[in-house]
BAKOL-952737 format. One line per 3 residues: their letters; for each residue y, z, x of C-alpha. Coordinates in Angstrom, 1 decimal. Each point is the difference from the previous one (the first is absolute). Layout:
# BAKOL-952737
a> Y/Z/X; ... $
***
This chain:
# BAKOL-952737
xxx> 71.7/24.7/-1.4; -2.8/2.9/-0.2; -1.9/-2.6/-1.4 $
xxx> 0.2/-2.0/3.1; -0.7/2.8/2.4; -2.9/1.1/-2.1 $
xxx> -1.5/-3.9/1.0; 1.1/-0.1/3.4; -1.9/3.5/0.8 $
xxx> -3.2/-1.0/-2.6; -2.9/-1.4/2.3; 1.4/-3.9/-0.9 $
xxx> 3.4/0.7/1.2; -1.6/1.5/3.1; -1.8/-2.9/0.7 $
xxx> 3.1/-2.4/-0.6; 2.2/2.3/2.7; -3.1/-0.2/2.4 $
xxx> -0.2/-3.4/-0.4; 3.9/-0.8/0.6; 0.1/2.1/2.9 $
xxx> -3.1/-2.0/1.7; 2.7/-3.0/-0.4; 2.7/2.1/1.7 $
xxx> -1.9/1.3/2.5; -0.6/-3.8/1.2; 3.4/1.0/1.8 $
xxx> -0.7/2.8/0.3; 2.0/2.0/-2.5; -2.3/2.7/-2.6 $
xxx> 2.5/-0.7/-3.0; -1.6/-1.9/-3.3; 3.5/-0.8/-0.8 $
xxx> 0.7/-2.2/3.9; -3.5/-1.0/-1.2; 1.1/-1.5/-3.6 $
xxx> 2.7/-1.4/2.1; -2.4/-1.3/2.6; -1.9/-1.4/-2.6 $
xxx> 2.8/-1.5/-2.5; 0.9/-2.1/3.3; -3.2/-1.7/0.5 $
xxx> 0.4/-1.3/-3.6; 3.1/-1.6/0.6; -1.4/-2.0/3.0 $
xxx> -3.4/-0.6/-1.7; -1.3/1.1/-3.7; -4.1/-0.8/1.4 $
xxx> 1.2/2.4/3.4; 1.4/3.0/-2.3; -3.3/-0.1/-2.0 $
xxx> -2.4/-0.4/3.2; 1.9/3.1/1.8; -0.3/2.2/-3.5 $
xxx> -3.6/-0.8/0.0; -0.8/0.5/3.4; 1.3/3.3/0.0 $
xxx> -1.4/0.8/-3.3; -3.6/-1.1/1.6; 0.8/2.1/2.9 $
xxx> 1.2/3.3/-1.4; -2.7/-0.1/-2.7; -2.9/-0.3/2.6 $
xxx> 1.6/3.3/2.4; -0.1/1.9/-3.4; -3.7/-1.6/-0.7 $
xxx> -1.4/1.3/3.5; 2.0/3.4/0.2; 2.6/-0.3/2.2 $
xxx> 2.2/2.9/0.5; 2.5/0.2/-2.9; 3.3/0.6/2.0 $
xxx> -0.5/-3.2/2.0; -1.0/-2.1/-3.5; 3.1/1.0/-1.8 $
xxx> 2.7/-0.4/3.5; -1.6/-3.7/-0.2; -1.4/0.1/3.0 $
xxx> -3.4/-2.4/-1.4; 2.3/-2.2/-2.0; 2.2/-1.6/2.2 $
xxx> -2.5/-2.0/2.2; -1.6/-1.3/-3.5; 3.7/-1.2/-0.9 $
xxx> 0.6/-1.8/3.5; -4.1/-1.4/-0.2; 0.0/-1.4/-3.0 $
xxx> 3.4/-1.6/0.5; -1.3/-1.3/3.1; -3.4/-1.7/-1.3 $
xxx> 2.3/-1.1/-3.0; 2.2/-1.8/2.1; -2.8/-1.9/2.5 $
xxx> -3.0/-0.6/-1.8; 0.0/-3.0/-3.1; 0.7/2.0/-3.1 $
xxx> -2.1/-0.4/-2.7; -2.5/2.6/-2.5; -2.0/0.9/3.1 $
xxx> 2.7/1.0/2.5; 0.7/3.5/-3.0; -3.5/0.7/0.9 $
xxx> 0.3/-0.4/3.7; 3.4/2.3/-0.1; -1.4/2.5/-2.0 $
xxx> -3.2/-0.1/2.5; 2.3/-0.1/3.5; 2.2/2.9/-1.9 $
xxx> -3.0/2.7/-0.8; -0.9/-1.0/3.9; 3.4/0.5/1.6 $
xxx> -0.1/3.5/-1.6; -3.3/1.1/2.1; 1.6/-1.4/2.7 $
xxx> 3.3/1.9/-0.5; -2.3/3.2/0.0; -1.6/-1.0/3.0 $
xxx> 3.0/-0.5/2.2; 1.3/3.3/-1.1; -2.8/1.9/1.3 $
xxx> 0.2/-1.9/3.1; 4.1/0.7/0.8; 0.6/2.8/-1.8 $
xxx> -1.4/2.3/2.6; 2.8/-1.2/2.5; 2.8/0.3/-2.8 $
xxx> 0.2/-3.5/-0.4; 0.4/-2.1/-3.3; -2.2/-2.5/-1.5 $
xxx> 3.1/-2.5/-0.9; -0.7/-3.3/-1.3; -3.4/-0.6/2.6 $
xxx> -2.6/0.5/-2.7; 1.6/-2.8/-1.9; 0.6/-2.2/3.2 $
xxx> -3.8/0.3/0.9; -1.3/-0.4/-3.4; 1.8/-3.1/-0.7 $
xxx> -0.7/-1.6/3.5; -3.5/0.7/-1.0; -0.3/-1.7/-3.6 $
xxx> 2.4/-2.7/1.0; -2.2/-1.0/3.1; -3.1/0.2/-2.1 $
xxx> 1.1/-2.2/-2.7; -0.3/-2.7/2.5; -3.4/0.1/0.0 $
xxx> -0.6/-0.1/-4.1; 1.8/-2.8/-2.4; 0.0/1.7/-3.2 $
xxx> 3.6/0.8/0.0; 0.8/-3.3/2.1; 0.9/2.0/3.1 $
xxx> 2.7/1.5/1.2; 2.0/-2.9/-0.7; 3.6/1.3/1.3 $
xxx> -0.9/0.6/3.7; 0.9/-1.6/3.1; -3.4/-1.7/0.9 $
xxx> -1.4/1.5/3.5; 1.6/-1.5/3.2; 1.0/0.7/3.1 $
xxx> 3.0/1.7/0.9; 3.1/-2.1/0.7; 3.3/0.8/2.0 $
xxx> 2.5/0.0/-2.4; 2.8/-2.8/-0.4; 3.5/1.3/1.3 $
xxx> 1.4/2.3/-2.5; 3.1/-0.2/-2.5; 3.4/-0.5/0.6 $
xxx> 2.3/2.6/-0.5; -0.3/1.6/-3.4; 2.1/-0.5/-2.8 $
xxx> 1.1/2.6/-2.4; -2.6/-1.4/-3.0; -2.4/0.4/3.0 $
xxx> 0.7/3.4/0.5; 0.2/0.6/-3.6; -3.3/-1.8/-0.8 $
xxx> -1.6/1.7/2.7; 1.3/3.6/-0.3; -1.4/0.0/-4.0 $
xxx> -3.3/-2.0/0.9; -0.4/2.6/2.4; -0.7/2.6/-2.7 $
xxx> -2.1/-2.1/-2.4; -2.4/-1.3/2.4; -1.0/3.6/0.3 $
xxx> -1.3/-1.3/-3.6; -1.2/-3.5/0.7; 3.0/-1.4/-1.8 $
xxx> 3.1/-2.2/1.0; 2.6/0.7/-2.2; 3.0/1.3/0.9 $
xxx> 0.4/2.2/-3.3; -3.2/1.6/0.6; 1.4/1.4/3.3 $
xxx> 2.9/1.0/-1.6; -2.4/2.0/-2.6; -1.6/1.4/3.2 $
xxx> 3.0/1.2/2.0; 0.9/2.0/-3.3; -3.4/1.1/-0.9 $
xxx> 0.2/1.8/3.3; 3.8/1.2/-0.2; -1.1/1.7/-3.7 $
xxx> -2.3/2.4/2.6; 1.5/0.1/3.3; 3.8/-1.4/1.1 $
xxx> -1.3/0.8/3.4; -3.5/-2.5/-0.5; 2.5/-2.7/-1.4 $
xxx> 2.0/0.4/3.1; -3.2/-0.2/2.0; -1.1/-3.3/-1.6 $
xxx> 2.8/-1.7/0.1; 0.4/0.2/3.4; -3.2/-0.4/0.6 $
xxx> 0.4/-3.4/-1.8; 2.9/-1.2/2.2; -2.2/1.4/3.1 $
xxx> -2.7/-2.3/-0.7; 2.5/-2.9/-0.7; 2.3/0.5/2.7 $
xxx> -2.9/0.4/2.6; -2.2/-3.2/-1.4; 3.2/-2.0/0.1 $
xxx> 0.7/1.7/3.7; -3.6/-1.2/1.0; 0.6/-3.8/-1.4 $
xxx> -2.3/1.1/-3.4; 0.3/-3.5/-2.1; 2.1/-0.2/-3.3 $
xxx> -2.1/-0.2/-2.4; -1.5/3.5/1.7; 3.7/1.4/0.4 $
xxx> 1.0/-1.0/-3.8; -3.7/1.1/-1.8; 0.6/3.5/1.3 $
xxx> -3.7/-0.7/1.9; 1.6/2.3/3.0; 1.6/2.5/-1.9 $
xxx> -2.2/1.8/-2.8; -2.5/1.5/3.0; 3.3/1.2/1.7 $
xxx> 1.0/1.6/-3.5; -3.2/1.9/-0.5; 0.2/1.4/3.5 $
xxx> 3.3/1.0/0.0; -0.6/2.0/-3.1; -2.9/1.7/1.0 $
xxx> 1.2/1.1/3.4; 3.7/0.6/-1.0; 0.0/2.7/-1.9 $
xxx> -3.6/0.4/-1.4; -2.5/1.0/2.3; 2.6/0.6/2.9 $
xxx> 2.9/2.4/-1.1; 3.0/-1.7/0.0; 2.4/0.2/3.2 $
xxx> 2.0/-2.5/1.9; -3.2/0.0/2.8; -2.3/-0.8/-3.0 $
xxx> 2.5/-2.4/-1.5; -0.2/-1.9/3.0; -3.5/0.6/0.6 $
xxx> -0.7/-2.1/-3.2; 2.8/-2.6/0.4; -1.9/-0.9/3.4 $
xxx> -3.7/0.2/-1.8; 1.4/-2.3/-2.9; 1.1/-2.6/3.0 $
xxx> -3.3/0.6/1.3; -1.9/-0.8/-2.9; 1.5/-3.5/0.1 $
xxx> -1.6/-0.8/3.3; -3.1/1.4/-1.9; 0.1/-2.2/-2.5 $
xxx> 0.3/-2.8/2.5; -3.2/0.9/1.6; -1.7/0.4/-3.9 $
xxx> 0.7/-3.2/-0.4; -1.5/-1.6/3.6; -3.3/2.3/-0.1 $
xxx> -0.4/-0.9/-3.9; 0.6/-3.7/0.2; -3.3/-0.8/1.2 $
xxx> -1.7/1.5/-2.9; 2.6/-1.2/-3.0; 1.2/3.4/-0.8 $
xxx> 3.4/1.5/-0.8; 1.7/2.6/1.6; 1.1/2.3/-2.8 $
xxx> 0.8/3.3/0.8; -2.1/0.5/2.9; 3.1/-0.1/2.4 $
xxx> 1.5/2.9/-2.1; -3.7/2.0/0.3; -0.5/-0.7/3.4 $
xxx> 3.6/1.1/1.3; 0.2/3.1/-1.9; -2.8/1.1/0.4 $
xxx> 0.3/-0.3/4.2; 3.3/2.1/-0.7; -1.6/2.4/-1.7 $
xxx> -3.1/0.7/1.9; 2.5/0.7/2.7; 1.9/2.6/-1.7 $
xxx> -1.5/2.8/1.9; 1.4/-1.1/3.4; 3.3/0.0/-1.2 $
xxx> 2.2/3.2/0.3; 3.0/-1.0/-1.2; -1.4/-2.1/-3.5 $
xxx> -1.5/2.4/-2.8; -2.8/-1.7/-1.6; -0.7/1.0/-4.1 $
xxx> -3.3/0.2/-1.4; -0.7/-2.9/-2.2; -0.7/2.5/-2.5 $
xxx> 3.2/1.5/0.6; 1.9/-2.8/-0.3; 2.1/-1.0/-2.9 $
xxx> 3.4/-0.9/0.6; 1.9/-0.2/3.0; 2.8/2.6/-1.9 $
xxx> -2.9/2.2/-1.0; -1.6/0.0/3.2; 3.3/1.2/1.5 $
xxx> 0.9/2.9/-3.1; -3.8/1.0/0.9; 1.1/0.7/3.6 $
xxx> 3.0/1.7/-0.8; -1.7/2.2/-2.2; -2.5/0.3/2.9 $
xxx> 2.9/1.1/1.9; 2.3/2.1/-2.0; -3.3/2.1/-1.0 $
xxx> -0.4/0.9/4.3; 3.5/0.7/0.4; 0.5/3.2/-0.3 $
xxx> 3.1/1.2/-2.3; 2.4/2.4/0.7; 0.0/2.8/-3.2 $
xxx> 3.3/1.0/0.0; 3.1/0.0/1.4; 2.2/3.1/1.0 $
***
């Protein structure tokens, strides 16, 4: 047993605990072990996924250690997670083959400078980077490959057209609807469609937070519950395509970076529904140009709710670098509290 502690605490082991907790923090959870879990569900949906995710956040960690940035946010994750999510994302819409390593490996060093940059651009107002730098950076090298043929394009995207109104939605859902949708609603945070990799999910996030599982899964029925309300198709409804946007909002605002009350509950139940519409109009401003929506709905939405914490009195915002856990964020409070109250020394 000391021999294992003496790894996990030499500068190897510290890498391998950065590097898991870049894969948890993808939902938002700083714990390598919800990251081996995060991590050991990809694999069961797809072997060439799990090792595209390691080395994308490998790629990405390694470069924010090779240009210097600060230490705390390296080992919380904080650089690895949008590597994870980009090379996942390349890995599943470009033609795979020897070239596309190189072309992760490249779009992962970038999305790490562009991580960096959003931070200095939020983090004045309080505001996290979330998954944007890996949103813009793979928009960017998925739209350019259009231009070059060397790695046959990006073969698994919708070709550019114009937007259509959608065909009238599904009937009502069936329980192996809701099912099907409710766990694709967690793995499509990951690019997958298995229903065991969002059952991996849901527990990778229970093993930090009960309160984030209870976020997310609601957040998941949110999203399914308002597509199907809004006529979303099947094939949408059962491929958890309207819920995993809803899942990462309602963890980030329920909880997270809003301390946890019944106003903020509710504040983040409506922002998850939100982010459904969001996604909607994702998917009709992107059509033109052949790209997908991934978690821009998510970005957008929380960061709107964010930005706005200042005007609202009655919802207390946490510092991103505060934040940890919605139970921690409350114990900190308390402590907060009992530390001003003033105690009474005796009694006669």
């Amino acid at each position: 047993m000391r021999s294992v502690m003496a790894l996990w605490k030499s500068p190897v082991g510290g890498f391998v605990d950065t590097v898991l907790r870049g894969v948890g923090q993808v939902l938002l959870q700083n714990n390598p072990l919800s990251g081996a879990i995060f991590l050991a569900g990809i694999f069961v949906s797809s072997w060439v996924a799990g090792l595209y995710a390691l080395l994308g956040t490998v790629v990405a960690t390694g470069t924010a250690l090779l240009v210097g940035v600060p230490g705390a946010s390296v080992r919380q994750g904080l650089y690895g997670f949008n590597g994870t999510l980009t090379a996942i994302g390349l890995a599943a819409y470009v033609t795979r083959g020897p070239a596309l390593v190189g072309y992760v490996v490249f779009a992962c060093s970038a999305v790490t400078i562009v991580a960096a940059a959003i931070y200095n651009f939020v983090n004045s107002e309080h505001v996290p980077t979330l998954t944007a730098a890996f949103v813009a950076t793979a928009w960017v090298f998925l739209a350019g490959l259009r231009q070059f043929g060397a790695l046959g394009g990006a073969a698994a995207l919708t070709a550019p057209r114009l937007p259509t109104r959608s065909s009238s939605g599904a009937s009502t859902p069936t329980p192996s609807d809701l099912l099907f949708g409710f766990f694709h609603g967690f793995a499509e945070v990951m690019l997958q469609t298995s229903v065991w990799t969002g059952v991996a999910l849901l527990v990778g996030i229970l093993v930090n937070s009960r309160i984030s599982a209870i976020a997310a899964a609601a957040g998941s029925l949110i999203g399914f519950g308002v597509a199907w309300g809004l006529g979303a198709s099947e094939t949408t409804l059962r491929g958890g395509l309207a819920g995993y946007n809803a899942v990462l909002t309602a963890i980030a605002l329920a909880g997270l970076y809003y301390l946890l009350s019944y106003r903020s509950a509710l504040f983040a139940a409506v922002a998850a529904a939100v982010s459904v519409v969001v996604e909607g109009m994702f998917g009709t401003v992107l059509a033109p140009v052949g790209l997908p929506t991934l978690t821009a709905p998510f970005v957008v939405t929380t960061w709107l709710c964010l930005f706005a914490a200042s005007s609202f009195t009655r919802l207390h915002a946490v510092h991103p670098e505060d934040a940890t856990t919605p139970e921690a964020n409350l114990r900190s409070v308390s402590r907060r509290w009992d530390s001003l109250t003033p105690r009474n020394a005796g009694t006669r």
